[in-house]
C-alpha positions as CSV (number, residue, x, y, z in Angstrom):
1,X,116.3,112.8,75.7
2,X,114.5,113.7,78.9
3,X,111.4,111.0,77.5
4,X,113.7,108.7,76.7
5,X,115.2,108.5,80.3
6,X,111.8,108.8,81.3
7,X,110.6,105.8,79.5
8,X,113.2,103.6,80.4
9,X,113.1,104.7,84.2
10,X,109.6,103.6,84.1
11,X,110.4,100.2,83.0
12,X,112.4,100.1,85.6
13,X,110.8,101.3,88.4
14,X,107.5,99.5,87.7
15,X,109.6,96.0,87.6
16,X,110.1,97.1,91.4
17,X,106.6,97.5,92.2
18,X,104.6,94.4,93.3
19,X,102.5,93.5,91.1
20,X,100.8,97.0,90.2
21,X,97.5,97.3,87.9
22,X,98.8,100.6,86.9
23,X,101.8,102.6,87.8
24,X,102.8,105.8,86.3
25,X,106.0,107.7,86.9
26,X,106.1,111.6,85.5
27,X,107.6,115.4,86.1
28,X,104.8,117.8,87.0
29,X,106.1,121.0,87.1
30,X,109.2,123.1,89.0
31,X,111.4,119.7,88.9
32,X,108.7,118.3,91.0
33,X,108.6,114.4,89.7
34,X,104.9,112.0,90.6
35,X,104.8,108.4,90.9
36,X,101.5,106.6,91.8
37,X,100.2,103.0,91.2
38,X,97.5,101.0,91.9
39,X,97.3,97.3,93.4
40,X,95.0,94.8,93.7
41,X,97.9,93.2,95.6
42,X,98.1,95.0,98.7
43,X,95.6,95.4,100.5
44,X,96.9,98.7,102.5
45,X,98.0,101.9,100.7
46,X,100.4,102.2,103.6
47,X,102.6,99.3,101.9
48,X,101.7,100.1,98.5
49,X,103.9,103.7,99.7
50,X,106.6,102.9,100.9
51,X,107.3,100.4,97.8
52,X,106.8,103.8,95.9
53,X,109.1,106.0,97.5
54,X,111.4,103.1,98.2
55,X,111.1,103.4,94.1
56,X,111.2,107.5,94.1
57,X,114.4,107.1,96.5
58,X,116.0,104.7,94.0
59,X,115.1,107.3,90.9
60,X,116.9,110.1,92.6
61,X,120.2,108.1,93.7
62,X,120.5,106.6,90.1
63,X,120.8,110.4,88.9
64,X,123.2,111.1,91.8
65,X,120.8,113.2,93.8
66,X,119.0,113.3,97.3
67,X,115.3,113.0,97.4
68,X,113.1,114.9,98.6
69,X,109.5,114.0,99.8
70,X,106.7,116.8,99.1
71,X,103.3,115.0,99.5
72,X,101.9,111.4,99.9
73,X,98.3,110.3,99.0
74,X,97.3,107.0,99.5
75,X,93.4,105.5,99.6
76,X,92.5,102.0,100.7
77,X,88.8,100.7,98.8
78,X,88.8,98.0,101.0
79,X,85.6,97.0,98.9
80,X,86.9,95.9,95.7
81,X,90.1,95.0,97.3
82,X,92.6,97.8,96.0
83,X,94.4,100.6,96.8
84,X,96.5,103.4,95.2
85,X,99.1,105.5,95.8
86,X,101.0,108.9,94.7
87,X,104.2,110.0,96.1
88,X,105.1,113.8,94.7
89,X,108.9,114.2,95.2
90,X,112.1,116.3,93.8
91,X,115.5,115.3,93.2
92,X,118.0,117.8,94.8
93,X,121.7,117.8,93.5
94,X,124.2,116.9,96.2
């Protein structure tokens, strides 16, 4: 059940996402939950986060909880024109 509403919360979530190469939403460990992505459509990581815990903050309020930020990560390859992101979070019950 729990990768089932997995699944389908991915589908959701990376519909939210603009235009990600790759975007991956999945528990870690201790109820800690990661979502990260990579874009070739923004060219700062600092947008490419908050559209990511825009998206982590939408997870946890359509499970009736409060989110709860632990760590962001976000790189810039100003190169190749790309960056990524990762958000680690938790949901806390209200």
């Amino acid at each position: 059940m729990k990768k089932n509403l997995l699944l389908v919360t991915v589908l959701v979530v990376s519909g939210c996402v603009h235009s990600p190469k790759q975007m991956e939403i999945a528990e870690i460990d201790d109820g800690q939950i990661q979502i990260s992505a990579i874009s070739e459509g923004h060219w700062s990581g600092d947008f490419l986060t908050a559209e990511l815990l825009k998206n982590a903050e939408d997870f946890c309020i359509q499970k009736n909880q409060k989110f709860e930020r632990i760590s962001v990560k976000k790189e810039d390859e100003r190169r190749f024109s790309y960056s990524n992101s990762t958000v680690v979070f938790r949901c806390i019950p209200q």
